[in-house]
Backbone as JSON Lines, residues from 0, in Angstrom:
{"i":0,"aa":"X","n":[-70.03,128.25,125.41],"ca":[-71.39,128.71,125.31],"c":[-71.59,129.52,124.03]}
{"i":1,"aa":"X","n":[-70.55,130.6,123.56],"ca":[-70.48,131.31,122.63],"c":[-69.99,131.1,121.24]}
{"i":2,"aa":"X","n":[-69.77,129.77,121.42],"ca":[-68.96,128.84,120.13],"c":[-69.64,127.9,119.5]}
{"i":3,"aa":"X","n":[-69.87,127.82,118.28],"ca":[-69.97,126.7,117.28],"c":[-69.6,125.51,117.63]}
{"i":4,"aa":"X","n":[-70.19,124.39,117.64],"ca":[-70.0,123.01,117.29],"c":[-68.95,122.56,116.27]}
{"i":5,"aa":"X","n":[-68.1,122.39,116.14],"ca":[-67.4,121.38,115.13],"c":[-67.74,120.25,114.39]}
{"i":6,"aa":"X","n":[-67.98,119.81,113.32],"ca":[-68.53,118.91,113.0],"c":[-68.12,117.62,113.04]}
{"i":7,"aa":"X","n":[-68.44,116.39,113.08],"ca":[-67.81,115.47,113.15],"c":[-66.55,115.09,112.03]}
{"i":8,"aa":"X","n":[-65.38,114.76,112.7],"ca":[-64.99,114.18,111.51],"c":[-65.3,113.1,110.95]}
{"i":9,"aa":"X","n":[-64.69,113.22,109.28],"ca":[-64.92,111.96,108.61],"c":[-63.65,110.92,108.01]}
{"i":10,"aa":"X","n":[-63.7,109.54,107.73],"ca":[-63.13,108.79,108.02],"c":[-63.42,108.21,107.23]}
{"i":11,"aa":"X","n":[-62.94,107.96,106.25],"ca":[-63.49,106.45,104.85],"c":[-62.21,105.12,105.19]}
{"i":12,"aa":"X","n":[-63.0,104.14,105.54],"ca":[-62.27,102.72,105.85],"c":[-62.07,101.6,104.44]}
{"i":13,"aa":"X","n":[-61.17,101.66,103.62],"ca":[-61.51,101.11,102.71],"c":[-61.87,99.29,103.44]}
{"i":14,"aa":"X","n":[-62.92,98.72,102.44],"ca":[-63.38,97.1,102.69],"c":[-62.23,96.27,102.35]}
{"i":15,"aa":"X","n":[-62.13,96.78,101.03],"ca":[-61.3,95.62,100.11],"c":[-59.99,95.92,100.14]}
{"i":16,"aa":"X","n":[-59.46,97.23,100.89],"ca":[-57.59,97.07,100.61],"c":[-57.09,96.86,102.01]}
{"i":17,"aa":"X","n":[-55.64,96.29,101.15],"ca":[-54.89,95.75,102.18],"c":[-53.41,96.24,101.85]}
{"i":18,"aa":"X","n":[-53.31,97.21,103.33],"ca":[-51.9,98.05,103.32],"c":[-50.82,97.15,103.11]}
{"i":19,"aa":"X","n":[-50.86,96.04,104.3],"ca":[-49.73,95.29,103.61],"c":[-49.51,94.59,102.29]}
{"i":20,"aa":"X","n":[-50.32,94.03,101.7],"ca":[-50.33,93.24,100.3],"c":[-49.46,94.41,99.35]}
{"i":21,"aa":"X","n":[-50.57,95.42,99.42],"ca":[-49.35,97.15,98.91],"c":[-48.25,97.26,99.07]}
{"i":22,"aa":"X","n":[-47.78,97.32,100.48],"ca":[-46.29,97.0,100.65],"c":[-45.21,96.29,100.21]}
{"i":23,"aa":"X","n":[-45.72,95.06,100.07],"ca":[-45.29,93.95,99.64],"c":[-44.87,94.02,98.46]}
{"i":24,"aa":"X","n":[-45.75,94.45,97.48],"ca":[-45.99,94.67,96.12],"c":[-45.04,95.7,95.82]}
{"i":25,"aa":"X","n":[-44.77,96.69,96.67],"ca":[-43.7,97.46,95.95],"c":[-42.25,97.76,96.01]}
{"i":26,"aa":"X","n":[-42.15,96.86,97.12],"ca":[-41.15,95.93,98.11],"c":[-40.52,95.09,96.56]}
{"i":27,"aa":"X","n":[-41.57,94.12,96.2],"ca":[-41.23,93.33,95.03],"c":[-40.66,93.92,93.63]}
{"i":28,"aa":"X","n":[-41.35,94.92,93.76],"ca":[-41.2,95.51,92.72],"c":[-40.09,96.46,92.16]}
{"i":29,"aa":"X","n":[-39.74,97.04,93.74],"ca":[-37.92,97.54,93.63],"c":[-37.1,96.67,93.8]}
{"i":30,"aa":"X","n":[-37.09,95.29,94.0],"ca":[-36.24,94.36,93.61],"c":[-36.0,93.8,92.43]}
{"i":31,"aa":"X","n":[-37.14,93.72,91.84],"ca":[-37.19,93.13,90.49],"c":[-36.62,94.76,89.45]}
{"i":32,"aa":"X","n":[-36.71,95.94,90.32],"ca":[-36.06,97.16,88.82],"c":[-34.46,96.89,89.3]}
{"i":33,"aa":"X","n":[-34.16,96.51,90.6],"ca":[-32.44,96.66,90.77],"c":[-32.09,95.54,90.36]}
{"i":34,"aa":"X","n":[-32.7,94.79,90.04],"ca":[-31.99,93.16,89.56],"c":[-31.96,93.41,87.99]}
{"i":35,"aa":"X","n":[-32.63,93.96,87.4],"ca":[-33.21,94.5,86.12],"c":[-33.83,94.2,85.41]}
{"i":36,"aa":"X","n":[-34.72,92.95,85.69],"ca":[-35.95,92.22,85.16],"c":[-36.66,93.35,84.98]}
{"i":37,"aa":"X","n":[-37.09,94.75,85.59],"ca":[-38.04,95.99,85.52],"c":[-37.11,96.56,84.18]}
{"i":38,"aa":"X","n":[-37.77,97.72,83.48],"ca":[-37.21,98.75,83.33],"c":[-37.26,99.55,84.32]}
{"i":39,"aa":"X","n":[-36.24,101.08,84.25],"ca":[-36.09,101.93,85.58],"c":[-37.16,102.21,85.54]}
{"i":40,"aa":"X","n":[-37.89,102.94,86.55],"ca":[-39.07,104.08,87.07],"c":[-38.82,104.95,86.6]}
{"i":41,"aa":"X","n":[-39.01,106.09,85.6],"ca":[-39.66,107.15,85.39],"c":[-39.57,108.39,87.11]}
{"i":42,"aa":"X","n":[-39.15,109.48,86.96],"ca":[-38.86,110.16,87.97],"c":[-40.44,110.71,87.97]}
{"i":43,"aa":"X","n":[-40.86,110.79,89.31],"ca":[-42.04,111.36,89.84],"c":[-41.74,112.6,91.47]}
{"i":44,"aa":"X","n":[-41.97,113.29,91.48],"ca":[-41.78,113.93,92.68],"c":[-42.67,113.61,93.85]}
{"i":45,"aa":"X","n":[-43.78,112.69,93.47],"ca":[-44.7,111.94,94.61],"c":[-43.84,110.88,95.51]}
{"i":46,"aa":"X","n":[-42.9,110.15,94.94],"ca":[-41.92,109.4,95.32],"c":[-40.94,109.71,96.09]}
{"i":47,"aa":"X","n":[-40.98,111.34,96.3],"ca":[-39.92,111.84,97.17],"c":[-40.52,112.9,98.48]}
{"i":48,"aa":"X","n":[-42.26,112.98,98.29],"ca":[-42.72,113.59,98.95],"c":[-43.0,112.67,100.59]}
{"i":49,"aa":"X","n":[-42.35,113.54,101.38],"ca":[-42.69,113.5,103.02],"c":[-41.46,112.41,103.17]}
{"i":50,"aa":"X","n":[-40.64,112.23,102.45],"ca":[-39.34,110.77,102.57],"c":[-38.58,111.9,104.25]}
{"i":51,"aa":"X","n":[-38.34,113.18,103.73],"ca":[-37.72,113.99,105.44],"c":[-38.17,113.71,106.56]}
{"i":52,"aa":"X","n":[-39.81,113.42,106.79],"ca":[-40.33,113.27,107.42],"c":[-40.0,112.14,108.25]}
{"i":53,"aa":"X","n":[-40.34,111.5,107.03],"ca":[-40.43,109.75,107.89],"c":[-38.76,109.61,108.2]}
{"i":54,"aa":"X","n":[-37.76,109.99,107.76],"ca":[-36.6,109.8,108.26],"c":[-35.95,110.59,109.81]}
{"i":55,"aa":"X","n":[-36.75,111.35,109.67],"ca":[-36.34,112.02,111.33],"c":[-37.13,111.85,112.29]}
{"i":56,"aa":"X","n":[-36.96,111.4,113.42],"ca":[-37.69,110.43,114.09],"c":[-39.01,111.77,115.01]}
{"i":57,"aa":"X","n":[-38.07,112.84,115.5],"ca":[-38.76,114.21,116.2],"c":[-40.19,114.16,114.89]}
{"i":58,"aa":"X","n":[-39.88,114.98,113.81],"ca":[-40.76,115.22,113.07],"c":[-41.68,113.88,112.64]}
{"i":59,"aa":"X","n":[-41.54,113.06,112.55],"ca":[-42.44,112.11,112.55],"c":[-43.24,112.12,113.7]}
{"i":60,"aa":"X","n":[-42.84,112.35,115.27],"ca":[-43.72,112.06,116.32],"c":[-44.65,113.17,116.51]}
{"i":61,"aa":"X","n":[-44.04,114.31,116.21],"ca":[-44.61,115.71,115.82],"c":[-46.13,115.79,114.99]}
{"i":62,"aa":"X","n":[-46.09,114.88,113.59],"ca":[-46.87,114.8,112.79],"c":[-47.93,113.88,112.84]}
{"i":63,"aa":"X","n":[-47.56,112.81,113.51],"ca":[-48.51,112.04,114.07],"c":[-49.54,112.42,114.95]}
{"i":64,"aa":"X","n":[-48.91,113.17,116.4],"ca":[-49.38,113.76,117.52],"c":[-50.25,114.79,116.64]}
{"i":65,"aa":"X","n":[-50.3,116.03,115.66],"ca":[-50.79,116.37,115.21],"c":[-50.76,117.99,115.9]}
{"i":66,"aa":"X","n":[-49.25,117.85,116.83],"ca":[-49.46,119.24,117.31],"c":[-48.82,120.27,117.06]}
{"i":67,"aa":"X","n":[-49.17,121.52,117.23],"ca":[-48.54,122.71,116.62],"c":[-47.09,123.07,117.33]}
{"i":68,"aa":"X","n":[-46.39,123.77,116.47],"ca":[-45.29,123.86,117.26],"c":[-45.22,124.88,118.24]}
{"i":69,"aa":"X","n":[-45.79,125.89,118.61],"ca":[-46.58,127.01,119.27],"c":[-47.41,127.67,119.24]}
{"i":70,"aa":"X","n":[-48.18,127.56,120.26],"ca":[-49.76,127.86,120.32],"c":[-49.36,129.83,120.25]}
{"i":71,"aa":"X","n":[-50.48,130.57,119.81],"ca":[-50.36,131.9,119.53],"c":[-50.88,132.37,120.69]}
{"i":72,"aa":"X","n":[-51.39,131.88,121.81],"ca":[-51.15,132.75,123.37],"c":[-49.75,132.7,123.65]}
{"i":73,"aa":"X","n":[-49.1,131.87,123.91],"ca":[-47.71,131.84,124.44],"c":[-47.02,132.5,123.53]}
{"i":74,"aa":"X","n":[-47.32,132.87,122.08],"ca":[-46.42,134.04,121.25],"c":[-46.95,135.05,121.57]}
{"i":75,"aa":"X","n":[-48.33,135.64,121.62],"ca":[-48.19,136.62,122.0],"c":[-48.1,137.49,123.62]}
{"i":76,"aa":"X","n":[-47.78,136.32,124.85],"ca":[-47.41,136.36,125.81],"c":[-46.04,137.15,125.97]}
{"i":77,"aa":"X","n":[-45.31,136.5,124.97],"ca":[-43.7,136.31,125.1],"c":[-43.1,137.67,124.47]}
{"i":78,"aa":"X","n":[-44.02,138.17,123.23],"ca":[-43.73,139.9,122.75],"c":[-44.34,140.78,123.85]}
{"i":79,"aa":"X","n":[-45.19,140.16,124.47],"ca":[-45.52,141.28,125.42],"c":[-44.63,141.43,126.68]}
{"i":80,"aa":"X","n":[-43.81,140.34,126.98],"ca":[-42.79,140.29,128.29],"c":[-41.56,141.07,127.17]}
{"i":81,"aa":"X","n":[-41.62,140.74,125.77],"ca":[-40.51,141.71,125.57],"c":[-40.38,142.79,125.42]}
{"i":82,"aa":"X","n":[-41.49,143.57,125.19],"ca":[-41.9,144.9,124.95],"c":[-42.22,145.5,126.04]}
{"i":83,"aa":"X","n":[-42.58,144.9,127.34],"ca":[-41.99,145.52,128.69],"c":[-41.02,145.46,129.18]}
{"i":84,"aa":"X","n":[-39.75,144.43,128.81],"ca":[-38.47,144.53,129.3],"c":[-37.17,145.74,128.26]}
{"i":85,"aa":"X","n":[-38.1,145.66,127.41],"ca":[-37.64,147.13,126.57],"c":[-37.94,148.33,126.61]}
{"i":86,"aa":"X","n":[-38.66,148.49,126.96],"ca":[-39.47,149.65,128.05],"c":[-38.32,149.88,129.23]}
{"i":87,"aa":"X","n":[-38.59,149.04,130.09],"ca":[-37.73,148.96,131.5],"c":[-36.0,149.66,131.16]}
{"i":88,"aa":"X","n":[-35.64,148.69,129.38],"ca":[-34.28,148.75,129.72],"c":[-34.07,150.05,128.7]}
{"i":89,"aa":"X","n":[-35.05,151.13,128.76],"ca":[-34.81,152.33,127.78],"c":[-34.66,153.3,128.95]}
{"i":90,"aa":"X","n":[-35.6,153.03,129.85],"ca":[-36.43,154.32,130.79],"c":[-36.34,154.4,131.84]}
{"i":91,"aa":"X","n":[-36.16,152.93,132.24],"ca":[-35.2,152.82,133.73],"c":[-36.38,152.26,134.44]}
{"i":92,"aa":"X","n":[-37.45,152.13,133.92],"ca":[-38.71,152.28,135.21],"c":[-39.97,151.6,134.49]}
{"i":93,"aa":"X","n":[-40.66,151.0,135.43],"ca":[-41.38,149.57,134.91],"c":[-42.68,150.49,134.43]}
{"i":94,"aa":"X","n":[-43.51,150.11,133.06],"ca":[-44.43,150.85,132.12],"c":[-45.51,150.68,133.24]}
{"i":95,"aa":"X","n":[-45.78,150.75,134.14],"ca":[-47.05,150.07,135.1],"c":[-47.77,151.17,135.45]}
């Protein structure tokens, strides 16, 4: 009742590309630099970005799903059960 609307998200569908043809293409294209018809590639750090990701199978399902790894009620639930069991184990006797 007391909250803002979110706006829709947005979504651009490209018409004309095609993920696989891309694939393909660069599929081809690291065959043809290890055979050596290419010259090498030139080092880019875009080429090495999110490669951790996609190799560990947890963090990939993680990133997809799109979910956090702990929500901040259950953190601050969990300092508060500890900061009464530290209480308890100073004083002998529950903060209540």
């Amino acid at each position: 009742m007391f909250t803002t609307r979110k706006p829709r998200g947005f979504q651009h569908n490209y018409i004309y590309y095609d993920p696989r043809k891309e694939k393909l293409k660069e599929i081809d294209e690291r065959a043809k630099r290890e055979l050596g018809i290419l010259p090498p590639k030139e080092f880019s750090p875009e080429d090495i970005r999110g490669k951790f990701v996609q190799a560990t199978t947890h963090l990939k399902r993680r990133k997809e799903s799109g979910r956090k790894p702990i929500s901040y009620g259950v953190l601050i639930i969990t300092i508060v059960l500890l900061l009464l069991l530290m209480h308890y184990l100073y004083t002998g006797r529950l903060a209540f």
